[in-house]
C-alpha positions, 0 to 999 in steps of 0.5 A: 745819310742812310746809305752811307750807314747802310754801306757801313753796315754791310763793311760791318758785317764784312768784318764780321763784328757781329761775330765776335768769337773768331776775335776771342779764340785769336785773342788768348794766345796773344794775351798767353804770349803777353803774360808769360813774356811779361813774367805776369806784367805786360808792358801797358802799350803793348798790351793796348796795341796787341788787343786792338791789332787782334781785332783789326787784323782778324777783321782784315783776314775776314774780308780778304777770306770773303773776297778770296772765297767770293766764287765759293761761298754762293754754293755753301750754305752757311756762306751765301749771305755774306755781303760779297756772296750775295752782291751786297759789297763788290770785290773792289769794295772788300779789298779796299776795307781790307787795306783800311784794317791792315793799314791801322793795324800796321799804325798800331806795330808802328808804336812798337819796336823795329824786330816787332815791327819786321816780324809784321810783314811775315805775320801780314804776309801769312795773313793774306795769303792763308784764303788761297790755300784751300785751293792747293792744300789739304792743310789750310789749317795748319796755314792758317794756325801759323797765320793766327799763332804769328801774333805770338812770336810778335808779342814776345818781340815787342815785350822783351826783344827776343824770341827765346826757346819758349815763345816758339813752343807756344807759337807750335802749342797754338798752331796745333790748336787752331787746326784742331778748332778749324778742322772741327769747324771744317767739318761743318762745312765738307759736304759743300766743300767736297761738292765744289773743290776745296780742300780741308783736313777735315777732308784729308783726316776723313773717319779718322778726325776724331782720333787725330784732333784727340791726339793734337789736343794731347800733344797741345796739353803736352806742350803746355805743361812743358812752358809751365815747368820751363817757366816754373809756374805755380800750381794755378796753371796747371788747375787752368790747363786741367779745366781746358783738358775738360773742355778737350774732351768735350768737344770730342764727345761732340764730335763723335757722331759728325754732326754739323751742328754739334761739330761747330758747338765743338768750335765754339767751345774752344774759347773756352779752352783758351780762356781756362789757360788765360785765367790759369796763368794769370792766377799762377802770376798773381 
């Protein structure tokens, strides 16, 4: 018995549900999405299936980053002691719980209606692939923001059966936004990823990364008020775009100097930024 809990845990730690933040900062472009395609009342099981999806499906993009990265993460210091870095799941092991969590994930879409349910397989192919590109590209961030933003168009699918013109701004509102808080998170980690290979922007934008994240986080703000004027939203929204611009500036004072510690405060941060938009439009519906 103890071993079977002990193996559990590890899959536990694997998944990383002891750190649940990578769930939050997935989790408010989906319910940004939800509220807006739902005009303010998303479809009961909908909402269900989506928020259990973002948990299960951030766990699965965990662990096949963990298997993907299983060569890299023993030579990184905020890597070495995960369950696969320090032999404590094998590789057979993470793939197999992979396939667990994308299986109950694809039992959830199931519920859902056919364009939803074809719009999975891009979304799980985006998912799965994102771990590998480190090793080909500078812009892993940005592959990985159109991994995490593919919930959006998904949820505008299973809501109104249809991605208008508003739905695909989001989806580029929220692609943007995951790079700007990966490449903050990046940061953290560039002198061991400049040591072994792997490519990121926070490489690619070197002394410049305060100026070019600043920019995006302007151009996301932009967009954002674009979907409020296009949806006609109620003053509310834009009090909660107000308070995210002031978490924005923040994390760029964190920033400033390059130091790890506060550049992964400034990651962190950033559920604070998605739920000052979440909290806004739900009180511009109310």
């Amino acid at each position: 018995m103890n071993k079977i809990t002990e193996r559990l845990r590890q899959y536990w730690l694997l998944a990383r549900f002891d750190k649940p933040i990578g769930i939050f900062i997935l989790l408010w472009p989906t319910l940004w999405a939800l509220w807006i395609a739902g005009d303010g009342r998303p479809d009961g099981l909908v909402l269900v299936v989506f928020v259990a999806g973002v948990v299960l499906m951030r766990a699965a993009g965990c662990v096949i980053n963990d298997y993907a990265d299983r060569d890299f993460d023993p030579h990184v210091d905020r890597c070495k002691q995960r369950p696969i870095a320090a032999g404590r799941v094998t590789p057979k092991e993470a793939l197999l719980v992979f396939a667990a969590l994308c299986l109950a994930a694809f039992g959830l879409v199931l519920l859902m209606n056919w364009y939803t349910i074809a719009l999975s397989f891009v979304g799980a192919f985006l998912a799965a692939s994102y771990p590998f590109m480190k090793r080909y590209t500078h812009l892993p961030q940005a592959y990985l923001g159109a991994a995490f933003g593919f919930a959006v168009p998904m949820a505008f699918a299973a809501q109104t059966n249809s991605i208008p013109l508003v739905g695909w701004v989001l989806y580029l509102a929220v692609l943007l936004w995951a790079l700007v808080y990966d490449t903050m998170y990046a940061m953290v980690d560039i002198d061991d990823d400049l040591k072994i290979g792997v490519k990121s922007t926070a490489i690619l934008f070197g002394s410049r990364v305060r100026e070019i994240t600043g920019g995006l986080q302007v151009i996301i703000l932009g967009l954002l008020v674009w979907i409020g004027t296009a949806q006609q939203l109620a003053w509310p929204y834009y009090s909660g775009l107000l308070v995210a611009a002031g978490f924005a500036v923040y994390q760029q004072t964190l920033i400033f100097h390059f130091d790890k510690p506060n550049c992964f405060k400034a990651f962190l941060n950033n559920n604070w930024f998605g739920l000052a938009v979440f909290a806004g439009l739900v009180l511009a519906y109310l």
